[in-house]
N, C-alpha and C positions, 0 to 999 in steps of 0.2 A: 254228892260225890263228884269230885273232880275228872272229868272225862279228858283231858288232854292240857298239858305242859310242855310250853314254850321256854327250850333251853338254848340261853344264849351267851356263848364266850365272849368275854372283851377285857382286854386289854388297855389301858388307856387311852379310854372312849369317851373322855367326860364330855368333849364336843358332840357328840354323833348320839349318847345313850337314851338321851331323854324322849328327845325326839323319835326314838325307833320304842320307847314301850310306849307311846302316844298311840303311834300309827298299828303297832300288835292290838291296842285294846279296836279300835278301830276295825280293823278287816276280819278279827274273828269273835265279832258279834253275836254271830249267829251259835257256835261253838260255846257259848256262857253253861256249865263253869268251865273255867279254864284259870292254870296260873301261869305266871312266868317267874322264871328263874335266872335271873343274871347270877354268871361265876365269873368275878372280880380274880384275875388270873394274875396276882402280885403287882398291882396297878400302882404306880406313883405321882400318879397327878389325883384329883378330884372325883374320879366317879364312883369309889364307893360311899362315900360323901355325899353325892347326886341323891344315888340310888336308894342312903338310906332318909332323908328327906323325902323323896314322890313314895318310898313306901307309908308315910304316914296317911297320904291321899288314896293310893292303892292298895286294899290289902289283899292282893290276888297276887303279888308282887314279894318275892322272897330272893333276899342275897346269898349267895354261899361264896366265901373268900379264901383265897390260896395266900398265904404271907409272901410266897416265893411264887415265881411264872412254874408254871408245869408245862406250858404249853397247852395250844386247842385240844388236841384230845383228853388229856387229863380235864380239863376245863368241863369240855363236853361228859368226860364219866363221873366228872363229880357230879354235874347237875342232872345227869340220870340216874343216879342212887341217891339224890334229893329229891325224887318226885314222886309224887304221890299218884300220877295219872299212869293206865297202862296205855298210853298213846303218847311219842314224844315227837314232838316241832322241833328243829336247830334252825340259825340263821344267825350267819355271823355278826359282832357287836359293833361293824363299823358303816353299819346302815347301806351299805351295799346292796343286800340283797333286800327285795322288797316286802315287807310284810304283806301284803295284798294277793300274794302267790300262795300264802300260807291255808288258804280252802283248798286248793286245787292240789294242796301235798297230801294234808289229810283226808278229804274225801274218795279214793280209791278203799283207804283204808277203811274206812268206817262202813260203805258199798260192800266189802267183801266178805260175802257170806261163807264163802269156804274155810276163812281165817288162813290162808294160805301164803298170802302177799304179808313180806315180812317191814318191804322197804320200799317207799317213794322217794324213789331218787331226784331233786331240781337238774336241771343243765342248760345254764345258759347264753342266752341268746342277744348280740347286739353287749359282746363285751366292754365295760368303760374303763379299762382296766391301759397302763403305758402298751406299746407297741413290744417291748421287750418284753413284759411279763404276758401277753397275748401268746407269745410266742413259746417261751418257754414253755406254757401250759399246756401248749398244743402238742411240744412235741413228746411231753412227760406225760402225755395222757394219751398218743401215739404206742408209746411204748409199751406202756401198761395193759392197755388193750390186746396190743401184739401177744405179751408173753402172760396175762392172766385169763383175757377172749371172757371177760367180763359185760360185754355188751353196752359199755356207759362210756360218749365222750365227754366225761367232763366233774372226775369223781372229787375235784376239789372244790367246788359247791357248796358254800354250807347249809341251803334249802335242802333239808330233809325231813323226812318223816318216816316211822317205824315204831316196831311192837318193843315196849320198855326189857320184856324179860329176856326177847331174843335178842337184843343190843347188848342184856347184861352176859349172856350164855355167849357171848364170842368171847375170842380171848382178846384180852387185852396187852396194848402196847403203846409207845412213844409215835406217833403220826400214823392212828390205825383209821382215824376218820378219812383217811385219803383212798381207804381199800374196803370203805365198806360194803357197797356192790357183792366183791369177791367174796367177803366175808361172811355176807349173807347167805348167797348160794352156796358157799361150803358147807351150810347149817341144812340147806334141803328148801329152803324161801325162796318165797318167787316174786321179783324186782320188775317195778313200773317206775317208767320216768316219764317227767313231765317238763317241758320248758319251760324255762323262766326269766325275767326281767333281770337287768343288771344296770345300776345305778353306779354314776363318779363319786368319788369318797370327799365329802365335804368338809372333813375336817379331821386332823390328824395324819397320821403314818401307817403304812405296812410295818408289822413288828419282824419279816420275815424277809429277805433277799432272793433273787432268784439262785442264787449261788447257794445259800443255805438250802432250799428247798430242794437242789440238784442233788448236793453231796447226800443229802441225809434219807433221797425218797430212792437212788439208785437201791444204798444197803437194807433200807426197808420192803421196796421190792421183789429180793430174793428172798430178804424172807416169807414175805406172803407166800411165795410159790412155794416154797418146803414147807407151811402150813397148809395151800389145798393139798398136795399130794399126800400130807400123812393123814389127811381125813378117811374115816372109810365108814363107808353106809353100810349101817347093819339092819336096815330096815324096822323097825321099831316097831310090836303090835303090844299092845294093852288090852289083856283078859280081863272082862271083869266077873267075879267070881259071886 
């Protein structure tokens, strides 16, 4: 049985992919079985190409493809209603973040005997990222904090880790991977973070501006907030009869 799946978006990553499910099979060793699931996010260069060649070599190794971009999150829920494990890894496809962080996301979880801890948040540390997009992020994740008091600097991370069915029981939306923290604790979960490595981008593009990321996380932000408020806890008890 498959105990934990590695889900990774990427976009026109033919430079960067190969390389980053080398280094996944590598740091979680220990974690065997485990699979990984690239989602080919309407890529028009070479990596789904890549990807279905090293599957011949790996068969722990599964594509799921979008003909059109949906964007990260769609990316990200397609490759979690593709998985088969109830433990899920993300880290983005442009080898940024570092597989080698990926015990240190899952291990809280699999340690928790309460089953209470829904989300292991990355956040990280020693950014390689331009001086403008440092900055940007600093001050969109400033804000965030201010008006959702989510406890997390730094929710656009794609080192995460979390329980398959509680990811699937949020609602879903267009850039909801930026507010998962919030999302979680509106479900009643309880959120650990851990620091993590950040790596310069060796090869390729941001598919993403910081101007695109402003306009579209301000109107996504209000929404999050009229989704916690219309949460309401009804405290939930299970008779068993």
């Amino acid at each position: 049985m498959v105990k934990l799946s590695v889900v990774i978006p990427a976009r026109n990553e033919a430079g960067n992919i190969l390389g980053l499910i080398d280094a996944i099979d590598a740091a979680l060793g220990m974690h065997r079985p485990f699979e990984i699931i690239v989602v080919d996010d309407g890529s028009t260069d070479a990596t789904a190409a890549l990807l279905t060649a090293r599957a011949k070599d790996v068969p722990h190794l599964r594509l799921v493809k979008h003909e059109i971009s949906g964007g990260q999150s769609a990316a990200v829920h397609s490759g979690v209603l593709a998985a088969t494990a109830p433990l899920i890894c993300t880290l983005d496809g442009d080898g940024q973040n570092p597989p080698e962080d990926l015990p240190k996301l899952v291990g809280p979880l699999l340690a928790d005997a309460s089953g209470r801890i829904g989300l292991v948040a990355g956040q990280r540390v020693g950014r390689k990222d331009t001086l403008s997009k440092r900055l940007a992020s600093r001050f969109a994740n400033r804000l965030r904090g201010w008006l959702l008091r989510d406890g997390t600097r730094d929710t656009g991370c794609g080192l995460k880790a979390f329980r398959r069915d509680a990811f699937l029981a949020l609602p879903y939306f267009n850039h909801m991977h930026r507010f998962l923290p919030a999302l979680f604790a509106r479900d009643g979960w309880e959120i650990r973070h851990v620091d993590v490595g950040h790596r310069p981008r060796a090869s390729g593009a941001s598919n993403y501006s910081n101007w695109q990321r402003a306009l579209v996380g301000s109107v996504d932000l209000f929404g999050v907030m009229w989704l916690l408020r219309r949460r309401k806890t009804v405290g939930l008890k299970v008779v068993v009869r």
